[in-house]
NUKOLGU-52778 format. One record per residue (C-alpha): residue in three letters; x, y, z. Coordinates in pm, whole numbers, padded with zeros to 5 digits, always signed. Layout:
// NUKOLGU-52778
alaXYZ
...
This chain:
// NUKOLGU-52778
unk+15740+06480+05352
unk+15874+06173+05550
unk+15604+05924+05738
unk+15556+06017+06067
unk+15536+05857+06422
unk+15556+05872+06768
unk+15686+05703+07100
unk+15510+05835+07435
unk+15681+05776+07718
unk+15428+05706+07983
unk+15647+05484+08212
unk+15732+05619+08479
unk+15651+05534+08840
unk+15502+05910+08905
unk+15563+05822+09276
unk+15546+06184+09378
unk+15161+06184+09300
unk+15089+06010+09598
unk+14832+05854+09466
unk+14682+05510+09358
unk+14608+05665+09026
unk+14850+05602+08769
unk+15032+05980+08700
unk+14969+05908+08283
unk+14597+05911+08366
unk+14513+06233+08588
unk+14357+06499+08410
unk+14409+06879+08294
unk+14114+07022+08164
unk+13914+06672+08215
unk+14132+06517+07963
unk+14402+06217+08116
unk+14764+06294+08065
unk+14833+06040+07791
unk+14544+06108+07639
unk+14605+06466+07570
unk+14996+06312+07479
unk+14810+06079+07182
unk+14619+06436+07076
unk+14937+06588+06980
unk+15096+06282+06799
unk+14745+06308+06614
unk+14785+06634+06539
unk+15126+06626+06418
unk+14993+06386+06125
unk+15185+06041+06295
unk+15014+05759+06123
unk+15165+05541+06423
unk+15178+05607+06766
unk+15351+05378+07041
unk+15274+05435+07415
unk+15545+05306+07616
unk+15421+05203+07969
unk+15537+05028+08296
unk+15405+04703+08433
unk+15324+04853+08715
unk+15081+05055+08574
unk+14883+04804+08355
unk+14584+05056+08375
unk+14762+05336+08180
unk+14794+05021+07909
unk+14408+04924+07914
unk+14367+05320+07853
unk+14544+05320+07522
unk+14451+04999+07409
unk+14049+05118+07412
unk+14136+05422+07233
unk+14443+05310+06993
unk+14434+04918+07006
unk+14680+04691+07116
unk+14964+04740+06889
unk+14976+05095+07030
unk+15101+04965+07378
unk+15448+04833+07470
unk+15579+04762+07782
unk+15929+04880+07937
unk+15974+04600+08222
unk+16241+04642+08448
unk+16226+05030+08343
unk+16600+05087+08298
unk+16594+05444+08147
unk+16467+05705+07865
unk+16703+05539+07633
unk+16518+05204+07736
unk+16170+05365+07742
unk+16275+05470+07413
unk+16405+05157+07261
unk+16110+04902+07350
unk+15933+05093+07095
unk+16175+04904+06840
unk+15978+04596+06751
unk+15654+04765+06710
unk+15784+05053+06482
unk+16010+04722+06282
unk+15875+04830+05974
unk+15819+05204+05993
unk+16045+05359+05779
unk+16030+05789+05855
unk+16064+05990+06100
unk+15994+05954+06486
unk+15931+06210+06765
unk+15916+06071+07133
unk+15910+06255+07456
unk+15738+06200+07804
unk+15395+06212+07780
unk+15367+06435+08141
unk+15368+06743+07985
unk+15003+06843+07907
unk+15030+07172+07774
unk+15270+07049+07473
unk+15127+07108+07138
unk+15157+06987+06782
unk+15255+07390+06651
unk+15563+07351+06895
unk+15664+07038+06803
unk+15614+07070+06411
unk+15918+07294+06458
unk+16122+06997+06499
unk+16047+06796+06154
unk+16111+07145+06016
unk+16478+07118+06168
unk+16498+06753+06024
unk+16349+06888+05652
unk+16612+07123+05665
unk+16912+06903+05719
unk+16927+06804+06087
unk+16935+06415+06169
unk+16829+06507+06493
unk+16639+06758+06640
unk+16593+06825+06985
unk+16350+07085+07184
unk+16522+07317+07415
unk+16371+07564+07646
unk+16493+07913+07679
unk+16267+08139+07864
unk+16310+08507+07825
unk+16356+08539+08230
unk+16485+08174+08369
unk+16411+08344+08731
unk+16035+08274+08615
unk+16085+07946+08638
unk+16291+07758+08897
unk+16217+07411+08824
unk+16447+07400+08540
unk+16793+07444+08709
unk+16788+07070+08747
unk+16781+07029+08329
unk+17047+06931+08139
unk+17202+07242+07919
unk+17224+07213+07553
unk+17590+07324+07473
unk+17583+07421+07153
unk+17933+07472+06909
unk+18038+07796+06731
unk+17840+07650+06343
unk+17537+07616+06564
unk+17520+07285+06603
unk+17426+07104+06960
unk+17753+06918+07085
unk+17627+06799+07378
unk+17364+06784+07652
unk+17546+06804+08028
unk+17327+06705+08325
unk+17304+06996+08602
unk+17492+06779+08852
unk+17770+06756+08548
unk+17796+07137+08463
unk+18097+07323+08499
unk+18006+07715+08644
unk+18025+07832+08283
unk+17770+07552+08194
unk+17538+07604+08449
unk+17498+07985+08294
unk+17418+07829+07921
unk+17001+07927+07846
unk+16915+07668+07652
unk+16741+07356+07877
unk+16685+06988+07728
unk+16271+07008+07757
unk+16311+06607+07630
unk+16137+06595+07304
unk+16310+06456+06990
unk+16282+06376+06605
unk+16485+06140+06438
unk+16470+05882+06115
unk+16361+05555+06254
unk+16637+05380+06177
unk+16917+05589+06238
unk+16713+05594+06611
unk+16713+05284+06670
unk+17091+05183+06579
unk+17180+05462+06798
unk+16983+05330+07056
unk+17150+05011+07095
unk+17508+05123+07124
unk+17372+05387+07435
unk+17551+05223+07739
unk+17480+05183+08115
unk+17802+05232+08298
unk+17688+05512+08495
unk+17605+05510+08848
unk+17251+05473+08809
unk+17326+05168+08616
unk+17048+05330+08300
unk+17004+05407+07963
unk+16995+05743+07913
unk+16830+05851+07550
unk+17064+06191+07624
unk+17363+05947+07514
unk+17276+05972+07175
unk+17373+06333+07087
unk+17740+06239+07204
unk+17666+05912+06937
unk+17559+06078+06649
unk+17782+06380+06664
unk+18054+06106+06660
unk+17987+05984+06347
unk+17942+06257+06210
unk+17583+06319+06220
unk+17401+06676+06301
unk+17239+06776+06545
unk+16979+07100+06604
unk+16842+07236+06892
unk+16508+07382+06853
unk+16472+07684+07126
unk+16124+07731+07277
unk+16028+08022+07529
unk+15615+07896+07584
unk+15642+07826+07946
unk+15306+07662+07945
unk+15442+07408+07734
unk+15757+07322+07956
unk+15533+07251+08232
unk+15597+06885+08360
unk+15394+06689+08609
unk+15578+06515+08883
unk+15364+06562+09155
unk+15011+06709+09273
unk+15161+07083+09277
unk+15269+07048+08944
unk+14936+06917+08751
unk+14744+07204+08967
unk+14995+07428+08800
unk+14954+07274+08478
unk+14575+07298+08525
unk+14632+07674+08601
unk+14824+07722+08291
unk+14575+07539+08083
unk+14273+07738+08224
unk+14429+08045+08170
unk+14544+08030+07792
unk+14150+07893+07745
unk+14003+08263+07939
unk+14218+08407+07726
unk+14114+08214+07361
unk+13735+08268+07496
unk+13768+08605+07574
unk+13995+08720+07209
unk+13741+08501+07035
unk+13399+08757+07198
unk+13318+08546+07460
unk+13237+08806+07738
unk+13356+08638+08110
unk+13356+08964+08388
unk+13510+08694+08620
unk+13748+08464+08375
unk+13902+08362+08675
unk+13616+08189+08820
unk+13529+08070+08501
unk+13685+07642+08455
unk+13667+07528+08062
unk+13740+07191+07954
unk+13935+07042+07655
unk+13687+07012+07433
unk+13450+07326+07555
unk+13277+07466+07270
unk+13169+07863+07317
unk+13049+08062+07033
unk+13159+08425+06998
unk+12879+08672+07171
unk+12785+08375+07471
unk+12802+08555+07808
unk+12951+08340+08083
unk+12890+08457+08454
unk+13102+08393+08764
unk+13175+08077+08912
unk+13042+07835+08624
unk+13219+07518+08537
unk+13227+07310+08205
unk+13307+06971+08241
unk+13383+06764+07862
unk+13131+06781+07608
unk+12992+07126+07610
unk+12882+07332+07335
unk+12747+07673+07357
unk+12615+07897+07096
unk+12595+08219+07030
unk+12418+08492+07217
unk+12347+08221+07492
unk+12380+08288+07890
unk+12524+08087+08127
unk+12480+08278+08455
unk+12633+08223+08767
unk+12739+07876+08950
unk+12613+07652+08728
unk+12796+07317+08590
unk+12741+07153+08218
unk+12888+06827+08109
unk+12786+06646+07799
unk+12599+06939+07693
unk+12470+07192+07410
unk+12310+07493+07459
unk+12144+07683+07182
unk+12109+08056+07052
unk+11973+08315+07321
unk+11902+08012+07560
unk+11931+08146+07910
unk+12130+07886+08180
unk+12093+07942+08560
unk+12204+08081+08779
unk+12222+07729+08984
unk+12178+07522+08673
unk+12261+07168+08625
unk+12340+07029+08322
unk+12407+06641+08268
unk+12493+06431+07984
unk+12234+06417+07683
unk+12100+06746+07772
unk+11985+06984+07443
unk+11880+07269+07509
unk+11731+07445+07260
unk+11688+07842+07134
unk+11586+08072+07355
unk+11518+07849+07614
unk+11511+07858+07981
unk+11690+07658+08214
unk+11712+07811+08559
unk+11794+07821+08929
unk+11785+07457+09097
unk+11688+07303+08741
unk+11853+06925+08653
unk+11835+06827+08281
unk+11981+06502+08207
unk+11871+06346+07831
unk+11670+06576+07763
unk+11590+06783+07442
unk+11461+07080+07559
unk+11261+07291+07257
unk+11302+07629+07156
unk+11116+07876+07367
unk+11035+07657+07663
unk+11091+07735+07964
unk+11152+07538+08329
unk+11252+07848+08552
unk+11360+07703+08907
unk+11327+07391+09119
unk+11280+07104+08867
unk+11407+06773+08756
unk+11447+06658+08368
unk+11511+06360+08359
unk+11494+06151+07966
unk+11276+06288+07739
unk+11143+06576+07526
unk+11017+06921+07625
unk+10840+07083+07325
unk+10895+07431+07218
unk+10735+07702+07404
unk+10615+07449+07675
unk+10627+07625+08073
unk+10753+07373+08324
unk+10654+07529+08697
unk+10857+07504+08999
unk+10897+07136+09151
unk+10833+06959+08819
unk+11009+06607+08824
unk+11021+06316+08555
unk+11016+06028+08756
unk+11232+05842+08542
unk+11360+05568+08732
unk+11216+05300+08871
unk+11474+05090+09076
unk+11548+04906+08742
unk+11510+05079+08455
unk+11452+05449+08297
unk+11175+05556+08077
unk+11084+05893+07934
unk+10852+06182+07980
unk+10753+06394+07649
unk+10614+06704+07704
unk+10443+06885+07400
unk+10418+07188+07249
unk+10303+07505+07433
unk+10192+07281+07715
unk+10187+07394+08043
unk+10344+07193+08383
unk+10172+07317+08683
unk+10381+07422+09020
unk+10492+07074+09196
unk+10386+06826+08959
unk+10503+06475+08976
unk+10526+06316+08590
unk+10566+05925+08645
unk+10741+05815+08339
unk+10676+05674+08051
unk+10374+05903+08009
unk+10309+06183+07739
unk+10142+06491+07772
unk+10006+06650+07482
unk+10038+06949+07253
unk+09908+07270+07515
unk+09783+07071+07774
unk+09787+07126+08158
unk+09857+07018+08483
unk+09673+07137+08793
unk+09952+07218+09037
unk+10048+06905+09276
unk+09911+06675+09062
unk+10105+06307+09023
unk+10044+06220+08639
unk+10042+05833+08585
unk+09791+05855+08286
unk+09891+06035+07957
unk+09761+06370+07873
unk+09552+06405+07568
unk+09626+06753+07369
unk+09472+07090+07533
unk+09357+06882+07800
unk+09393+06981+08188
unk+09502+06679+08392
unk+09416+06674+08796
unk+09507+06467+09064
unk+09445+06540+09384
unk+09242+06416+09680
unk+08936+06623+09750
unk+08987+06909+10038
unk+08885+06900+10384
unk+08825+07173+10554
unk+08783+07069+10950
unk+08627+07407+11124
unk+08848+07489+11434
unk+09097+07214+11452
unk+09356+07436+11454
unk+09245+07610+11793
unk+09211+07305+11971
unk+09563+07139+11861
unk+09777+07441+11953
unk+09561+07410+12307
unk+09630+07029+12339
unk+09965+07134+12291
unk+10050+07392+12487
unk+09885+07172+12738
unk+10165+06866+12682
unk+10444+07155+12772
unk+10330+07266+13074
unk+10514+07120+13377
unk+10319+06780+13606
């Protein structure tokens, strides 16, 4: 099998965003546009990838460089068309010799299976395959009646691609859409490249030309149908990536569900990327998972709660209401419940923190009972420091742990206590002011009020 690589296209302006945010680096599924672009050159096996960006967009370029390095990036400056997107990959791909797939990077949903179908057009014979969509009902989707049609020729080969505005009324009827991926040898790319003209009234390069080019000399040229809507989905604008986003959360429901994940309200349900969900988890209405979640089996995530950065173990029991934040483990069987924060913490198997508490760096052992208004005061203005709770102890209602402090193996707090001093093992820690009980004070302050009200 030839080497492979690939040229993103992550160029252009995306001026129908509307927004100050590059388009390359919104997100679907919490993962940026270009990012989940470089996932599929990955996954296709390309041992280089290019990014091709604009200079007015030098964010998009910082992106890739932190994930991919510098030699990933190029920049296309004045952008002058695909064909000139395409070609400023040339110098960095100098001495690749195999075969290179390139497409715009705004189409999230595309995925390495779909793509693979184009080297398998090249190991067959093609010099140069190109993805075409043909959905089963075109009336499904609207959006591509401004695509160029692949006309193909009576061996099966694709003549030529004709821009909507081009098409003849017998043209305009042809299925097959130009979805703008292709696979070509490197070279053969490239020298094709450089004889695409301009002299057009947008005065561009268009990477389109080269079809007309290499069917000139003689070269073939496939089209590769498609009919996976989700993965002709383009963003050009806010309506699109919500669509996108739609699209993505819906083939995920779907995965979960086929895969035993019971969800009676998928639609209320928002996965991420990289969500994790073993088969036999429960998920509830209206939770979200942000990146970095991993749930196991026979866990519960009830309703509204919100995990990011995340693992939940066996049987562990999540919300309803719950809060999870980066760093938080959560171990078997435990409990995590209404109006409970855990951020860095590694919750033990067992324990429990039912409702109204914050977790905040540290350790809860197994088994250990956190009551209502527990906090780890973790934070000083400055820094953070940790609270370790141990095994089988036992965190009284409304009890204040000013970090660092330990308390030991089944020890307790008296309820409202504020614990500055750590906790020996099976020992019961109180702090509280003594009680005052002031006989009748009650009587004679609703009297001194009720006196203030009445009128001069």
């Amino acid at each position: 099998m030839a080497k492979r690589a690939a040229v993103i296209l992550a160029a252009g302006q995306g001026t129908r965003m509307k927004s100050s945010l590059p388009k390359m680096l919104h997100k679907v599924g919490g993962r940026t546009l270009v990012d989940r672009a470089i996932d599929v050159a990955e996954g296709l096996g390309c041992e280089r990838i290019v990014v091709v960006v604009g200079a007015h967009s030098p964010e998009v370029g910082d992106h890739v460089v932190k994930r991919l390095g510098p030699k990933a990036v190029v920049i296309q400056d004045p952008p002058l068309g695909t064909g000139h997107a395409v070609l400023a990959a040339r110098e960095a791909l100098a001495d690749f010799d195999g075969d290179v797939v390139f497409g715009n990077g705004d189409h999230p949903l595309m995925n390495a299976d779909t793509l693979q179908r184009l080297f398998a057009a090249a190991q067959a014979g093609a010099d140069i395959g190109i993805l075409g969509f043909e959905p089963e009902n075109p009336s499904d989707f609207p959006f591509i009646e401004s695509w160029g049609r692949l006309i193909i020729d009576h061996v099966g080969n694709l003549d030529r691609i004709v821009e909507a505005k081009d098409c003849s009324p017998v043209e305009l009827r042809v299925p097959g859409r130009n979805l703008g991926f292709y696979v070509a040898p490197s070279r053969l790319l490239f020298n094709l490249l450089a004889q695409v003209r301009n002299d057009n009234a947008k005065g561009e390069y268009y990477v389109t030309d080269i079809v007309a080019l290499a069917r000139s000399a003689g070269l073939t040229v496939r089209a590769v149908a498609c009919s996976d809507g989700a993965v002709a989905t383009g963003v050009n604008s806010q309506v699109d990536l919500a669509a996108a986003e739609a699209a993505f959360q819906n083939i995920r429901r779907l995965s979960a569900m086929e895969s035993g994940v019971q969800m009676p309200a998928p639609d209320t349900v928002y996965f991420s990327w990289d969500t994790e969900i073993a088969p036999g988890t429960t998920i509830e209405q209206f939770v979200v998972f942000a990146p970095g979640v991993k749930v196991e089996t026979g866990a519960v995530i009830r309703a509204f709660s919100h995990l990011e950065g995340a693992t939940v173990g066996s049987g562990a029991l999540i919300g309803p209401y719950a809060r999870l934040r980066p760093g938080a483990e959560i171990g078997p069987d435990a409990h995590i419940g209404n109006f409970v924060e855990v951020k860095k913490v590694k919750v033990g198997a067992g324990a429990k923190a039912n409702h109204l508490a914050y977790l905040g760096d540290g350790t809860v052992g197994a088994k250990a009972n956190l009551g209502a208004g527990t906090i780890f005061c973790n934070y000083d203005g400055f820094d953070k420091w940790e609270t370790h709770i141990g095994e089988g102890a036992f965190i009284g209602s409304n009890t204040a742990i000013v970090a660092p402090r330990t308390i030991g193996k089944g020890a307790m707090t008296g309820s409202g206590s504020v614990i500055t001093v750590d906790v020996p093992d099976d020992a019961l820690a109180l702090e509280r002011n003594g009680q005052v009980n002031k006989p009748g004070w009650a009587v004679a302050f609703r009297a001194r009020k009720l006196a203030e009200r009445k009128p001069g």
